[in-house]
N, C-alpha and C positions, 0 to 999 in steps of 0.2 A: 641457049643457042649462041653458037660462037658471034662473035661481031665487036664494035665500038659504041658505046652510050655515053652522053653526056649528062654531067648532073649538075644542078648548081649547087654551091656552098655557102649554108647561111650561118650569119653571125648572132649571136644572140637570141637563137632561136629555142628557146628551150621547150621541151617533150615534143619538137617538130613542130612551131605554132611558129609558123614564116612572117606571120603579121607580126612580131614582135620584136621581128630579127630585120639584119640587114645584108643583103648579096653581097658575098666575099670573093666571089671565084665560082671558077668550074673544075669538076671531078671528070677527068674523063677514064674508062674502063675499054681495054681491048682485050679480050681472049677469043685467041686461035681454038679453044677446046683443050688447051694443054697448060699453056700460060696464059694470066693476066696480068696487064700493063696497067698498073695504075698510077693515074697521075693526078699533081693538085697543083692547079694553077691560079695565083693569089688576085683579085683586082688589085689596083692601083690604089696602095692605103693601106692595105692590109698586108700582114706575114706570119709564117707558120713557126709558133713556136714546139709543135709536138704535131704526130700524127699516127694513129690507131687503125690497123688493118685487121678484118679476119677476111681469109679469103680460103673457101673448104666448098667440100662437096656435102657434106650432113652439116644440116642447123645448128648453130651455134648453143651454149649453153650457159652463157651470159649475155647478159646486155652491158657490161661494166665494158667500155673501149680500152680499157689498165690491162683487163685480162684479156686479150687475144691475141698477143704473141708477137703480134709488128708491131713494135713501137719503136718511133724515131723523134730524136730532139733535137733542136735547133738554136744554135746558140754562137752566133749572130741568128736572129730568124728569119727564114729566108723566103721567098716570094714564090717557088717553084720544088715541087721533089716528086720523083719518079720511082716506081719500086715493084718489085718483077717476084711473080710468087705463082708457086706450081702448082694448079688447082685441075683437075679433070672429074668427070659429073659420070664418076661409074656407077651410077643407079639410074640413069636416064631421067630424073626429074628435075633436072637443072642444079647450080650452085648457088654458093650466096656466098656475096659481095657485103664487105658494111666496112665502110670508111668513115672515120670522126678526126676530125683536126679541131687543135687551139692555135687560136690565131687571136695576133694584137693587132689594134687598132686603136687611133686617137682620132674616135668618131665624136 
């Protein structure tokens, strides 16, 4: 369903176990139904050395963030990046979103 979601970004969380990690930031997600706006907003401490999109209408067919075709690197790394990708849900059962960033930190 078209709209804006917010997500938080954890560091150090590995297989999604947020008790192990540390909050880095927010993902936020807008689609119109045509476009999604996605963006990554670093807290203070942290920066984005790379960052992995897929954004589609059928299920992805890795989990590796290397393979999905947005990738962006950062070199100074930077605190903010914003990235516009044409996804529309022509089977009616919604999209899928899946954003992963590396991000440093001298936690």
């Amino acid at each position: 369903m078209p709209g804006t979601t917010v997500y938080n970004i954890w560091a150090g969380a590995g297989l999604n176990n947020t008790s192990k990690g540390r909050l880095a930031g927010q993902l936020t997600v807008n689609w119109d139904g045509a476009t999604a706006i996605i963006t990554y907003q670093l807290a203070s401490g942290f920066s984005l050395v790379e960052t992995h999109v897929f954004a589609g209408d059928n299920k992805p067919t890795t989990i590796a963030p290397g393979q999905y075709g947005n990738t962006m690197s950062f070199d100074p790394p930077a605190t903010s990046y914003s990235g516009t990708y044409m996804v529309t849900d022509t089977n009616l059962d919604g999209i899928w979103i899946i954003a992963h960033a590396g991000v440093f930190s001298c936690y």
